[in-house]
N, CA and C atoms of all chains as a GROMACS GRO file, in nm:
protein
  564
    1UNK      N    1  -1.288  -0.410   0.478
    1UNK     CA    2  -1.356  -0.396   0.348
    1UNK      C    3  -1.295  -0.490   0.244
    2UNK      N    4  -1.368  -0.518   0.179
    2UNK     CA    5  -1.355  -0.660   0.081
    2UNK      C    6  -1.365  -0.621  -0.074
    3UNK      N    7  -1.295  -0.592  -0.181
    3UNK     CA    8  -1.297  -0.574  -0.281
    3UNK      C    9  -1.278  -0.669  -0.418
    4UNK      N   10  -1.429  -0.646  -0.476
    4UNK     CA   11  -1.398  -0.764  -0.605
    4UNK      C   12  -1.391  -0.639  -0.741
    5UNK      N   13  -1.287  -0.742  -0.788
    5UNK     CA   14  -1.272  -0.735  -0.965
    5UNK      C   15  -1.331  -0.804  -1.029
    6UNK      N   16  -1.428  -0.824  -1.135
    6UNK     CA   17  -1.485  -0.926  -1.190
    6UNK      C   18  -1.501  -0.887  -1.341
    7UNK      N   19  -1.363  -0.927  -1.413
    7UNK     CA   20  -1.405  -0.909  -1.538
    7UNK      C   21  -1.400  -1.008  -1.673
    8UNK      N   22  -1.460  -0.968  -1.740
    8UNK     CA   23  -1.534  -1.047  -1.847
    8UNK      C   24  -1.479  -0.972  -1.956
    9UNK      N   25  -1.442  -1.095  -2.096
    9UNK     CA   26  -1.430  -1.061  -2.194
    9UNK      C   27  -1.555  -1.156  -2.250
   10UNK      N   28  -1.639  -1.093  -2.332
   10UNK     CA   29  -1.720  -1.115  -2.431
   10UNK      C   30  -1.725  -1.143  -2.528
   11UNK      N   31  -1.845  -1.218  -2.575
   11UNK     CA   32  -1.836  -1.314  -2.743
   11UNK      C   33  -1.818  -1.177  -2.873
   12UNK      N   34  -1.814  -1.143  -2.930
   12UNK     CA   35  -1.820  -1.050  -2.999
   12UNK      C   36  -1.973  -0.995  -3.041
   13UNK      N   37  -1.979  -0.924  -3.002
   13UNK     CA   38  -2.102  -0.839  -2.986
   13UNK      C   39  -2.242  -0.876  -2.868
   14UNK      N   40  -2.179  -0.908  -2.775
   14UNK     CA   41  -2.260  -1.021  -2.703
   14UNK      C   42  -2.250  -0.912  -2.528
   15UNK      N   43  -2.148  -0.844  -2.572
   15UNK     CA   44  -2.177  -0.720  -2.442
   15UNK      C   45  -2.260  -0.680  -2.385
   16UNK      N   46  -2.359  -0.587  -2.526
   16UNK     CA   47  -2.449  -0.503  -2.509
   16UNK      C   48  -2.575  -0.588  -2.420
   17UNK      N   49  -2.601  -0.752  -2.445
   17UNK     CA   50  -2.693  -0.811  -2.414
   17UNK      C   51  -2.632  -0.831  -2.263
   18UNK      N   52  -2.526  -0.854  -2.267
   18UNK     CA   53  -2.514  -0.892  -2.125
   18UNK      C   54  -2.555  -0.760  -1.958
   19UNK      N   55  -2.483  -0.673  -2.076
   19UNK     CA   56  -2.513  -0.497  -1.987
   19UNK      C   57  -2.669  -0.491  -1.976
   20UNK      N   58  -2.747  -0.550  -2.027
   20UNK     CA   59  -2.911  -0.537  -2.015
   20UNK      C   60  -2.961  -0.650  -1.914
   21UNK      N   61  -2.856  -0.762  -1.947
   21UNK     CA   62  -2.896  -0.826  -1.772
   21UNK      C   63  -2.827  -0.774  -1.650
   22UNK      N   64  -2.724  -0.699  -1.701
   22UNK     CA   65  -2.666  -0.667  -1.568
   22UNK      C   66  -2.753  -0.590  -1.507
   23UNK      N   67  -2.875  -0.526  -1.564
   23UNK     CA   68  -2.930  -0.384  -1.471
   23UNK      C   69  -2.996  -0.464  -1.386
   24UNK      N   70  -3.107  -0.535  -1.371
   24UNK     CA   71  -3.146  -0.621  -1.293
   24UNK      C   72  -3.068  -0.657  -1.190
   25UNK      N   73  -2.923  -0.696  -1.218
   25UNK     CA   74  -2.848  -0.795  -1.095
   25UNK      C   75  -2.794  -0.673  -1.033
   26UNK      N   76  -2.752  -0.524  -1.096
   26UNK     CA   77  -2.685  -0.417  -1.025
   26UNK      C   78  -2.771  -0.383  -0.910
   27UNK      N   79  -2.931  -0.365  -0.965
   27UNK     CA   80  -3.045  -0.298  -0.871
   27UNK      C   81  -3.047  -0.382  -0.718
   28UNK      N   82  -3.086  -0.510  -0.756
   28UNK     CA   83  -3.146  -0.594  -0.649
   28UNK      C   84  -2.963  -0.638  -0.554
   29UNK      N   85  -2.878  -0.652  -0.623
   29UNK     CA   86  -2.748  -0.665  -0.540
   29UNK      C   87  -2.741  -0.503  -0.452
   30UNK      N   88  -2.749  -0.418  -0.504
   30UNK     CA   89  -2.720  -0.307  -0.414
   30UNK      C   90  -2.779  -0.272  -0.269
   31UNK      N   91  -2.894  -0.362  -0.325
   31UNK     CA   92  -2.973  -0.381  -0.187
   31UNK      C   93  -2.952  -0.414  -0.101
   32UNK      N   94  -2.883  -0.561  -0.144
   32UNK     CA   95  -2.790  -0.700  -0.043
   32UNK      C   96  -2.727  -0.580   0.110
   33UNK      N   97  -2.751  -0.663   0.193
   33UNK     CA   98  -2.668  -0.642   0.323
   33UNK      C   99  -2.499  -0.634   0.278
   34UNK      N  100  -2.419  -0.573   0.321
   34UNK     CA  101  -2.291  -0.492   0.340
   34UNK      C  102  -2.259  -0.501   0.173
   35UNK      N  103  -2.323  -0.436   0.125
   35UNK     CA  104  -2.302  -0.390  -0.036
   35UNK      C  105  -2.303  -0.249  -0.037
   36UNK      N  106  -2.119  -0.254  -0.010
   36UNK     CA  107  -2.110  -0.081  -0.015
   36UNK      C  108  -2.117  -0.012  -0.178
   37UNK      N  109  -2.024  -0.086  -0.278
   37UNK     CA  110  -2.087  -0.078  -0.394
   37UNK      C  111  -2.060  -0.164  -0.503
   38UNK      N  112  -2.141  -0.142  -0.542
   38UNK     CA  113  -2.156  -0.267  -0.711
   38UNK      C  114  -2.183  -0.192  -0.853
   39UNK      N  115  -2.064  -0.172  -0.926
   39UNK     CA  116  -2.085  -0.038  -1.063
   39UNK      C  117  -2.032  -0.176  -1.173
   40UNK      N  118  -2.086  -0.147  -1.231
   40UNK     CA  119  -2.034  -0.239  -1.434
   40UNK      C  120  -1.972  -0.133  -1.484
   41UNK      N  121  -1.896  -0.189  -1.529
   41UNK     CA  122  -1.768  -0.075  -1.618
   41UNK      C  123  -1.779  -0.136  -1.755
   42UNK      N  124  -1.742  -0.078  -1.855
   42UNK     CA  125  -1.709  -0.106  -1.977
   42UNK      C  126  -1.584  -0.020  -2.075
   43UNK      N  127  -1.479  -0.141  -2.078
   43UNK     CA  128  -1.335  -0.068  -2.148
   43UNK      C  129  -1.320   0.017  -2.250
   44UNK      N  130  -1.283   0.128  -2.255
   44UNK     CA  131  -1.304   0.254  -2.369
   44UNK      C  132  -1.177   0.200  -2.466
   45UNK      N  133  -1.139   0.099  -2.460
   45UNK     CA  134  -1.064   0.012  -2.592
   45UNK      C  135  -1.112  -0.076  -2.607
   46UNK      N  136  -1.151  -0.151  -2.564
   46UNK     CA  137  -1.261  -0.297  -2.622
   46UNK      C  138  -1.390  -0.315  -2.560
   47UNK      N  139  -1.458  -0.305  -2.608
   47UNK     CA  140  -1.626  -0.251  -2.577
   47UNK      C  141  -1.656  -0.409  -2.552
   48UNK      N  142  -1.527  -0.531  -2.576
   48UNK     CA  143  -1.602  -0.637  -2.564
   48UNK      C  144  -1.577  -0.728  -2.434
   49UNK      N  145  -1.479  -0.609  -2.353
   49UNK     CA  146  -1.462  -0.621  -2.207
   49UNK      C  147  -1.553  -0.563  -2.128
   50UNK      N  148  -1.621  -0.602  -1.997
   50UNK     CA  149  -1.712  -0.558  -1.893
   50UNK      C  150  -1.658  -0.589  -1.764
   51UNK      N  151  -1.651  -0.480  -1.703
   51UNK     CA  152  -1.559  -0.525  -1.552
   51UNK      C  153  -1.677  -0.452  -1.392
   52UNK      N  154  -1.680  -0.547  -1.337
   52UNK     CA  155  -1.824  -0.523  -1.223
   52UNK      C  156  -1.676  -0.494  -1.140
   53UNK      N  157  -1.684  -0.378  -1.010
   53UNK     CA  158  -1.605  -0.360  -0.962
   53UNK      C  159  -1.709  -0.342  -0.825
   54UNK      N  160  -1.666  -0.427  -0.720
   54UNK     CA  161  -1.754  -0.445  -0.607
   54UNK      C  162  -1.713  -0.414  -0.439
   55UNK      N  163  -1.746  -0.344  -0.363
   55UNK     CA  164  -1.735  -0.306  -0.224
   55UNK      C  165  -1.815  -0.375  -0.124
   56UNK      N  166  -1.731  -0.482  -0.087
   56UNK     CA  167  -1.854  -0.540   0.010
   56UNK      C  168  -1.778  -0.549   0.182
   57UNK      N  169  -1.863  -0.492   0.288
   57UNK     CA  170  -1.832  -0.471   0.432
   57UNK      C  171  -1.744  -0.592   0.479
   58UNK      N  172  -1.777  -0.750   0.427
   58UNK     CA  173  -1.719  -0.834   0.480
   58UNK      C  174  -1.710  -0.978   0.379
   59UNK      N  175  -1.620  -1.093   0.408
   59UNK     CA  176  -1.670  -1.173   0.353
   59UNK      C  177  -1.767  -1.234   0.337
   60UNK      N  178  -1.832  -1.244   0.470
   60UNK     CA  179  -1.949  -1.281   0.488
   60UNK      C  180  -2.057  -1.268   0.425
   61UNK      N  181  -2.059  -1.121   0.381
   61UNK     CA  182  -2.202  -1.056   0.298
   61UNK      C  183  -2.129  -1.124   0.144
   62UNK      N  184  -2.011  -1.108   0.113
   62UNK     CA  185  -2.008  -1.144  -0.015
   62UNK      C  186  -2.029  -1.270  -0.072
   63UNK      N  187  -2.023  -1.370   0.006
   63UNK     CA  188  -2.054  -1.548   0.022
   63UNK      C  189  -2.226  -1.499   0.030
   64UNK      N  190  -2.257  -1.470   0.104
   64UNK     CA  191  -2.443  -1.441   0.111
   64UNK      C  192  -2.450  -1.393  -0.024
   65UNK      N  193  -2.384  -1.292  -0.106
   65UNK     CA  194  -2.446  -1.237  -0.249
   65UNK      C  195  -2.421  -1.376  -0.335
   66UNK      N  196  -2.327  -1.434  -0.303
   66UNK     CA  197  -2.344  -1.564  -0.425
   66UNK      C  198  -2.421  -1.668  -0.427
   67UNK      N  199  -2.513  -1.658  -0.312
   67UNK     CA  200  -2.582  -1.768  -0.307
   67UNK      C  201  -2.712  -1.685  -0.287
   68UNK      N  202  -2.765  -1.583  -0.322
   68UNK     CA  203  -2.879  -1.518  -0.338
   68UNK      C  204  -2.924  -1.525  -0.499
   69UNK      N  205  -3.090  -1.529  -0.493
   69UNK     CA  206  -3.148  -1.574  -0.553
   69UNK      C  207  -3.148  -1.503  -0.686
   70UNK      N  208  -3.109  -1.397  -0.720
   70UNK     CA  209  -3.097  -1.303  -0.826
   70UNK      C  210  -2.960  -1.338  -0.878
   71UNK      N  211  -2.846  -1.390  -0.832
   71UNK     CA  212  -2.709  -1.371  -0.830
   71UNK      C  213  -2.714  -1.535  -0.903
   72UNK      N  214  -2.785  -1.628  -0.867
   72UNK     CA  215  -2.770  -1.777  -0.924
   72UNK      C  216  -2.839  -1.793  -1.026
   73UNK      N  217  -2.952  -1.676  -1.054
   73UNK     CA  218  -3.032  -1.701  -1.161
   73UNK      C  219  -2.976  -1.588  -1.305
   74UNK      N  220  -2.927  -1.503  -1.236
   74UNK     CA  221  -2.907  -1.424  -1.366
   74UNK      C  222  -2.716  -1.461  -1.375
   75UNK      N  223  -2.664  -1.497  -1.298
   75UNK     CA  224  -2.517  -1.479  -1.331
   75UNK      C  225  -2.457  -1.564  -1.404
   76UNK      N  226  -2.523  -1.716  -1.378
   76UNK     CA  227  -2.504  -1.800  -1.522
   76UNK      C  228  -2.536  -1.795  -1.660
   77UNK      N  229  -2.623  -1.699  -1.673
   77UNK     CA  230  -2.689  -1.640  -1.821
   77UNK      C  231  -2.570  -1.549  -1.891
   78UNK      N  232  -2.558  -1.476  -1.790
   78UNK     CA  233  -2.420  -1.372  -1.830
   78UNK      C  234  -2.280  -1.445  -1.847
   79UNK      N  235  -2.242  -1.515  -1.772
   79UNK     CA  236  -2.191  -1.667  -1.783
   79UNK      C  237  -2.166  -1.685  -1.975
   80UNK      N  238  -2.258  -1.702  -1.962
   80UNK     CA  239  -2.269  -1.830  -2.112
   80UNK      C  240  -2.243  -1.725  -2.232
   81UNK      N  241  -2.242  -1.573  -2.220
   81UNK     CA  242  -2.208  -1.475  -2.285
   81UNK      C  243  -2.065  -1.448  -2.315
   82UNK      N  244  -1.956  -1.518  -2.243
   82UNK     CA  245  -1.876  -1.477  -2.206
   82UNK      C  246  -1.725  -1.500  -2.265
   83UNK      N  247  -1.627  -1.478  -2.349
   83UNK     CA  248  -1.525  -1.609  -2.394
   83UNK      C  249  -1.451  -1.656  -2.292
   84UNK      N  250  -1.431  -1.558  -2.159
   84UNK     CA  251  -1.360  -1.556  -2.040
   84UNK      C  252  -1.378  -1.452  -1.938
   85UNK      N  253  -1.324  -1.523  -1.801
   85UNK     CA  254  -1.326  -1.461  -1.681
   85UNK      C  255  -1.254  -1.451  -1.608
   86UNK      N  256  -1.218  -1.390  -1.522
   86UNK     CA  257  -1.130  -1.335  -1.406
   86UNK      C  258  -1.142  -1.260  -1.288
   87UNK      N  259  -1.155  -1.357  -1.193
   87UNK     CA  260  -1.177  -1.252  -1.092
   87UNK      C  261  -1.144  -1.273  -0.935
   88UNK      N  262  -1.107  -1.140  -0.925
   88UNK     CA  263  -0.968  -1.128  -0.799
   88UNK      C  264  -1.043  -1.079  -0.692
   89UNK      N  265  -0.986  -1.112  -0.547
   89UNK     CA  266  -1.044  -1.066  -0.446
   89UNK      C  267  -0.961  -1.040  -0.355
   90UNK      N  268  -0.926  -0.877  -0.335
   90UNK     CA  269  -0.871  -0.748  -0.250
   90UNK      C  270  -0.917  -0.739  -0.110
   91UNK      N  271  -0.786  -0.695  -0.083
   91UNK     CA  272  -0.826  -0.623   0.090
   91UNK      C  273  -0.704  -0.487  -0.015
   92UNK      N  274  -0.724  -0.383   0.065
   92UNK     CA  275  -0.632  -0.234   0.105
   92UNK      C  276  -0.542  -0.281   0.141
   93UNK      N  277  -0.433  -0.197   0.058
   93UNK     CA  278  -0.275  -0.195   0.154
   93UNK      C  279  -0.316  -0.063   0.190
   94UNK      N  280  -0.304   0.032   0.096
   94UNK     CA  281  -0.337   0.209   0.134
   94UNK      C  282  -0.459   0.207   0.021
   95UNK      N  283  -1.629   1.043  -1.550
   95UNK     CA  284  -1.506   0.968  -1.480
   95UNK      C  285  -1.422   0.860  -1.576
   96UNK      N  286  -1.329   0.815  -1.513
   96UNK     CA  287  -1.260   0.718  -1.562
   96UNK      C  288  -1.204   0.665  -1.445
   97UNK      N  289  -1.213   0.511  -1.439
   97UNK     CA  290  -1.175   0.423  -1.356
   97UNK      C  291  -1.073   0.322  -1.474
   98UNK      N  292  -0.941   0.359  -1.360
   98UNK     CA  293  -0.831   0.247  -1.451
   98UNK      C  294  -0.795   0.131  -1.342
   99UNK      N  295  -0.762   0.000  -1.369
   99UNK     CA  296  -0.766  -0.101  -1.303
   99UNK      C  297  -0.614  -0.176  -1.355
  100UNK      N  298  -0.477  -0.140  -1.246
  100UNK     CA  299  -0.387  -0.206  -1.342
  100UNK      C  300  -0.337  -0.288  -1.238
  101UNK      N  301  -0.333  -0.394  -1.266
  101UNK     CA  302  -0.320  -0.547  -1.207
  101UNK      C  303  -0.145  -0.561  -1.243
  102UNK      N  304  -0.053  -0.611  -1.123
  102UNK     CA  305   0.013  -0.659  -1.142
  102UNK      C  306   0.078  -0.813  -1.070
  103UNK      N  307   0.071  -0.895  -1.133
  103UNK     CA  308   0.178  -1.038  -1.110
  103UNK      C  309   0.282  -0.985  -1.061
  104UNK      N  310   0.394  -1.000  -0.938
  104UNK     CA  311   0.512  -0.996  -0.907
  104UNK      C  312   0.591  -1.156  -0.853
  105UNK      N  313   0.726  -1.066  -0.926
  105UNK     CA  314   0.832  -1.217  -0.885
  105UNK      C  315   0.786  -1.262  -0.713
  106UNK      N  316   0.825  -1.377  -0.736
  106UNK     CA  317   0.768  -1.403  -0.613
  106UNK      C  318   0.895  -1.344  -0.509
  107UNK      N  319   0.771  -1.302  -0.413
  107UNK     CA  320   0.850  -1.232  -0.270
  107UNK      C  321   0.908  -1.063  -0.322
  108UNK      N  322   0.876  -1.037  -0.411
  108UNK     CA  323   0.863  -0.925  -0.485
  108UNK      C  324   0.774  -0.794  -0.411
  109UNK      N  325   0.668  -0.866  -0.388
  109UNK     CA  326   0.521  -0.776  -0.395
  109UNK      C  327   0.565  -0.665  -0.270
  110UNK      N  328   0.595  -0.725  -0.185
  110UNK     CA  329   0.654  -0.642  -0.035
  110UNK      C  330   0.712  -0.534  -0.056
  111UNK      N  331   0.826  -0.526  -0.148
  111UNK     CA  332   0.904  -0.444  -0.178
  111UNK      C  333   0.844  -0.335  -0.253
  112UNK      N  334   0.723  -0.387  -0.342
  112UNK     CA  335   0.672  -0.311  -0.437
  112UNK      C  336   0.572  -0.213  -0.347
  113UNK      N  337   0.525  -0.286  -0.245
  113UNK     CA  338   0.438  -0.236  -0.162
  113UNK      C  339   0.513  -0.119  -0.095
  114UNK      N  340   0.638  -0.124  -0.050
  114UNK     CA  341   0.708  -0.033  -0.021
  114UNK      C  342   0.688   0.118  -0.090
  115UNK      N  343   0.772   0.103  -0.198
  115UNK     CA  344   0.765   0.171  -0.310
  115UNK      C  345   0.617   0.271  -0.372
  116UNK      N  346   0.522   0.200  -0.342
  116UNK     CA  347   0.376   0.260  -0.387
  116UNK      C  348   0.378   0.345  -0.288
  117UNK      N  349   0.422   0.318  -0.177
  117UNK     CA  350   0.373   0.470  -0.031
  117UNK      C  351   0.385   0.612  -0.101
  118UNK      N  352   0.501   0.591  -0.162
  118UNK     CA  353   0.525   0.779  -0.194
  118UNK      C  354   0.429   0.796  -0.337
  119UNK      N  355   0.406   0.704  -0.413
  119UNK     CA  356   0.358   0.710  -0.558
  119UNK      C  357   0.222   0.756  -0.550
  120UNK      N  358   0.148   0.654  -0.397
  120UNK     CA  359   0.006   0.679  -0.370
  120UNK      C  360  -0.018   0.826  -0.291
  121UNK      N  361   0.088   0.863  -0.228
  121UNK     CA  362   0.088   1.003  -0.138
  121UNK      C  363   0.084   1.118  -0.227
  122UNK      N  364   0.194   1.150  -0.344
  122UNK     CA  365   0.235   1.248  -0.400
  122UNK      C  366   0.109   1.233  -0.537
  123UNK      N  367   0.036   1.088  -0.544
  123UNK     CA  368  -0.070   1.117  -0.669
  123UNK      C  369  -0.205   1.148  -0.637
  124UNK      N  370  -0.220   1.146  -0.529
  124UNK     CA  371  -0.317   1.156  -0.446
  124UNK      C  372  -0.360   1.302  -0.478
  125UNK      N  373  -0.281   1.390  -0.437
  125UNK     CA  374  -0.268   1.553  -0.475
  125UNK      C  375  -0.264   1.600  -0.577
  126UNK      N  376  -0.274   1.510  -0.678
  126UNK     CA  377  -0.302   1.563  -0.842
  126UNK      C  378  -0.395   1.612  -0.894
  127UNK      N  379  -0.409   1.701  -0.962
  127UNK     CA  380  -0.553   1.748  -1.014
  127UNK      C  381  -0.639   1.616  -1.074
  128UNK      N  382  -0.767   1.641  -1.068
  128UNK     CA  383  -0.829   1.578  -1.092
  128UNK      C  384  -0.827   1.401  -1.048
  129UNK      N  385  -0.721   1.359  -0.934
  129UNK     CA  386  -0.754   1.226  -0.862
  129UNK      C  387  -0.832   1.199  -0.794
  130UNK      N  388  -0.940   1.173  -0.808
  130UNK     CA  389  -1.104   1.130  -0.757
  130UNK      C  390  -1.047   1.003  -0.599
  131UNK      N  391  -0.956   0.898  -0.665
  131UNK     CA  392  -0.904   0.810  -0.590
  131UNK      C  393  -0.810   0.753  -0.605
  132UNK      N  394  -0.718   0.653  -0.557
  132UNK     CA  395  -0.572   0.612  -0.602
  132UNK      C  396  -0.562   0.492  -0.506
  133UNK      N  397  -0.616   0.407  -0.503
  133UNK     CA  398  -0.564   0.231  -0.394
  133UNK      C  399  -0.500   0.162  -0.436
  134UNK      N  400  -0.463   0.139  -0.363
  134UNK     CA  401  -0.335  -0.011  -0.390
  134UNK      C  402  -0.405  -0.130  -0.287
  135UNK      N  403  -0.419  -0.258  -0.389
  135UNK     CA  404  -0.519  -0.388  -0.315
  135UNK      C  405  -0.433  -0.464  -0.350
  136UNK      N  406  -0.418  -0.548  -0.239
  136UNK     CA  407  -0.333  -0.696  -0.255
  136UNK      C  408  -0.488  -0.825  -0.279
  137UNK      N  409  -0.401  -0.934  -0.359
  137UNK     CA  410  -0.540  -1.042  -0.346
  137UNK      C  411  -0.493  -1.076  -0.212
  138UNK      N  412  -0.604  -1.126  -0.206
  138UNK     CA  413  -0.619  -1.188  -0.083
  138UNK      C  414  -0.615  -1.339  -0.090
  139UNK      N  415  -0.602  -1.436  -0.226
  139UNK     CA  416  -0.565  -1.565  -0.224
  139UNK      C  417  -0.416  -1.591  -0.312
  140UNK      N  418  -0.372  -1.510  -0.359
  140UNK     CA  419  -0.253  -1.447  -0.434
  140UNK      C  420  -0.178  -1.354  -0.352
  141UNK      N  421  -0.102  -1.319  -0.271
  141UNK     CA  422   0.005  -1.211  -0.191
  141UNK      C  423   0.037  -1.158  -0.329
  142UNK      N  424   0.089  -1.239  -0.429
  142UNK     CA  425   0.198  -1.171  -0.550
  142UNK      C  426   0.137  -1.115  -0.642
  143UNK      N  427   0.018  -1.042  -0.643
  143UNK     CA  428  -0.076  -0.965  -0.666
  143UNK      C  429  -0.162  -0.864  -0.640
  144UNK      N  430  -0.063  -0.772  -0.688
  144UNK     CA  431  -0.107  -0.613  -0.654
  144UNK      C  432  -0.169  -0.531  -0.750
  145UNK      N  433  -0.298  -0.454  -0.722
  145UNK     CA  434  -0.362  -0.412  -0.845
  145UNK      C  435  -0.378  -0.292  -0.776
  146UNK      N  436  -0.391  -0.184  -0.862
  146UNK     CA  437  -0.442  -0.036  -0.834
  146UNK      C  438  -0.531   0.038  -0.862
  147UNK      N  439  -0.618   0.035  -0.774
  147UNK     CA  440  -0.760   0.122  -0.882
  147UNK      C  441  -0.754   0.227  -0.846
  148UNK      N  442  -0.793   0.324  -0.937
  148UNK     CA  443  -0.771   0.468  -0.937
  148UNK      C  444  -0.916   0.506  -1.027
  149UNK      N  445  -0.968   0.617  -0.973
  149UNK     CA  446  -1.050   0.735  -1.019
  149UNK      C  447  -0.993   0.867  -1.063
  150UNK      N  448  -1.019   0.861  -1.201
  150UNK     CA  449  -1.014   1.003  -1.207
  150UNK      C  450  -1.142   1.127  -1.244
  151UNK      N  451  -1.104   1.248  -1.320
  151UNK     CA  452  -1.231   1.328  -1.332
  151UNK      C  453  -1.236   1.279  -1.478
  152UNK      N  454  -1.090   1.308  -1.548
  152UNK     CA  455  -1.063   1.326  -1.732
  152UNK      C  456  -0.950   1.206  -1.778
  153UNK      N  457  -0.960   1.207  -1.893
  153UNK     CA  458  -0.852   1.118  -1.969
  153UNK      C  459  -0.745   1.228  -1.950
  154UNK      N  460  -0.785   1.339  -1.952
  154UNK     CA  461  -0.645   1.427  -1.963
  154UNK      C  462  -0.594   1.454  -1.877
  155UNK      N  463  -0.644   1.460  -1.671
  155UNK     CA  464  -0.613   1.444  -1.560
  155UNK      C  465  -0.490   1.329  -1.581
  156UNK      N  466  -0.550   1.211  -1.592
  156UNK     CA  467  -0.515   1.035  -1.674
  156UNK      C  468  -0.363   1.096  -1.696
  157UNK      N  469  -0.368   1.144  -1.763
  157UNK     CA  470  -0.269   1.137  -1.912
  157UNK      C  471  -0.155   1.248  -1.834
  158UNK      N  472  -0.199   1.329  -1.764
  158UNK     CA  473  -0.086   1.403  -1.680
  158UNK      C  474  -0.048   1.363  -1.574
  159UNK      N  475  -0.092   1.256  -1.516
  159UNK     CA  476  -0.040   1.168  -1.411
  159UNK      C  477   0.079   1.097  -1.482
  160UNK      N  478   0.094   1.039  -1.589
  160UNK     CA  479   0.155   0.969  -1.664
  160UNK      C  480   0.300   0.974  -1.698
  161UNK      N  481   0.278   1.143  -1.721
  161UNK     CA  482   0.388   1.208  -1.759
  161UNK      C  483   0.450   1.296  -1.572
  162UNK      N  484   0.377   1.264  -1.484
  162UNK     CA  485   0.467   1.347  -1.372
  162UNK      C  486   0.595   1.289  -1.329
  163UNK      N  487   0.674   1.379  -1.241
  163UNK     CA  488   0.789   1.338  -1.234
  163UNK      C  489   0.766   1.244  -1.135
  164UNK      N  490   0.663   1.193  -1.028
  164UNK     CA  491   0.677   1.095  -0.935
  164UNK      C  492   0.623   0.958  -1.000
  165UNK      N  493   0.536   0.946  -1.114
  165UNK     CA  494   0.504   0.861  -1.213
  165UNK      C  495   0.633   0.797  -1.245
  166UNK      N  496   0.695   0.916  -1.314
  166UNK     CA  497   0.772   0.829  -1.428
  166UNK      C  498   0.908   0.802  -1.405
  167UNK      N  499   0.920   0.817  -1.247
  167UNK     CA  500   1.075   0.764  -1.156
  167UNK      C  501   1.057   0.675  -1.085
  168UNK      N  502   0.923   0.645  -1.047
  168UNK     CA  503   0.856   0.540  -0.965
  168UNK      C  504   0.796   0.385  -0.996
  169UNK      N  505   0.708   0.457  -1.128
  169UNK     CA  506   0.631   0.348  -1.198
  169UNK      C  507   0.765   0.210  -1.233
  170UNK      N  508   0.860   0.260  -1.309
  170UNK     CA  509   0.955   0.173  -1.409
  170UNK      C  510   1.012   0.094  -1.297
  171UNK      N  511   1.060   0.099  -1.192
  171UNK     CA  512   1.123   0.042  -1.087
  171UNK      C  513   1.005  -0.015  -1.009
  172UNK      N  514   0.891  -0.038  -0.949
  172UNK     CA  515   0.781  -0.096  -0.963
  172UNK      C  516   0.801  -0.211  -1.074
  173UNK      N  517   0.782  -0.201  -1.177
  173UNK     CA  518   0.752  -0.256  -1.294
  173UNK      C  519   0.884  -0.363  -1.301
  174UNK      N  520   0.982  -0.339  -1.299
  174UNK     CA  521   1.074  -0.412  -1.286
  174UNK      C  522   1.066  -0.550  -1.188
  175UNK      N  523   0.985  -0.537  -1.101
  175UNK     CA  524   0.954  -0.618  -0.976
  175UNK      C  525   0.863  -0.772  -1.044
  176UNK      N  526   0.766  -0.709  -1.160
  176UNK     CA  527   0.652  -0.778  -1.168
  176UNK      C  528   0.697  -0.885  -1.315
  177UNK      N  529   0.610  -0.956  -1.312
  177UNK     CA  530   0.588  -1.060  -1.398
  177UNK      C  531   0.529  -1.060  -1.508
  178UNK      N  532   0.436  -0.991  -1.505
  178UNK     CA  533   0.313  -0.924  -1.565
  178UNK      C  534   0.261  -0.866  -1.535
  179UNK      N  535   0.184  -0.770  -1.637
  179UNK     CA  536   0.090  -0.644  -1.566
  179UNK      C  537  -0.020  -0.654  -1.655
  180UNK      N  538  -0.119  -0.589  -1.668
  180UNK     CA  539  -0.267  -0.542  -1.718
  180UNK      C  540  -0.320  -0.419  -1.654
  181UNK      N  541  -0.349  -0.379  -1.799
  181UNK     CA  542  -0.387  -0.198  -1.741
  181UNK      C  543  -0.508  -0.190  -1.824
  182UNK      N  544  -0.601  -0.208  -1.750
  182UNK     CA  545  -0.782  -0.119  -1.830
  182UNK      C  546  -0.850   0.009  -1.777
  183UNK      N  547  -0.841   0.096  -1.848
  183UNK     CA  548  -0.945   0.206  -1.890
  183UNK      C  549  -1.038   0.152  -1.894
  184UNK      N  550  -1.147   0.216  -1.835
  184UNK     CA  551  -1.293   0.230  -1.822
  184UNK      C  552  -1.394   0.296  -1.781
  185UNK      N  553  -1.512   0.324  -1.892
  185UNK     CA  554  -1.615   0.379  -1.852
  185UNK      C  555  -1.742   0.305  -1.735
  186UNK      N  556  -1.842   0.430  -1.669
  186UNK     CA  557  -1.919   0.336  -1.570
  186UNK      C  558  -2.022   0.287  -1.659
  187UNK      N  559  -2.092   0.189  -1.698
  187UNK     CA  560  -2.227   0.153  -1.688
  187UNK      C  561  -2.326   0.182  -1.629
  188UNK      N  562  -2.301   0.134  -1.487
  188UNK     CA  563  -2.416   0.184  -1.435
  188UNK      C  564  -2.353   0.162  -1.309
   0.00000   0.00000   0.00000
């Protein structure tokens, strides 16, 4: 199992717009082959952080979600929302 | 719920040791009221990068983990290991 962190700090007040594209990319990604899960978080101290926290079966499926057609079209939009990014990619110790 | 995400940087050749150390922290928190979940993830392009995501039910579950006695004999010696850390609270979106 393959675990992403993907978080975003935001332009100042530029969140809320981005959380309204995220519903679109949450729906149609959950669908994706070995997408165990895909949730958007938002920090209960800075509302201008958004963190996608992701479960995917293999690398494989997760290289296939970045080059799917929902994922290239909406993720650069959210992109351009953004002041910065970070994002880490997990395996389990325990 | 509340999902906390605390990322840590360790000295290098550090992380092993730290990994050690989390066995009893992740065993004995595991059994806490209200721990939904408790992982420990290494990156996978970074070794010296260990992050912990945890579920809980409450901030106040949260907040008594904090103060237990396997927390607060465990955490600081952990912490000593690392370089940097980052700790986010967060609500789900969606």
């Amino acid at each position: 199992m393959i675990k992403v962190v993907a978080k975003g700090i935001y332009l100042e007040g530029k969140a809320d717009e981005a959380i309204t594209m995220y519903d679109e990319l949450v729906k149609k990604t959950r669908e994706e082959k070995g997408c165990i899960s895909y949730s958007l978080f938002r920090d209960v101290n800075n509302p201008d952080i958004l963190t996608m926290i992701e479960e995917w079966e293999s690398v494989e499926d997760l290289e296939a979600h970045k080059i799917s057609e929902h994922f290239t079209r909406i993720v650069p939009k959210i992109g351009a929302l953004r002041k910065s990014a970070e994002l880490n990619v997990y395996k389990m110790v325990y």
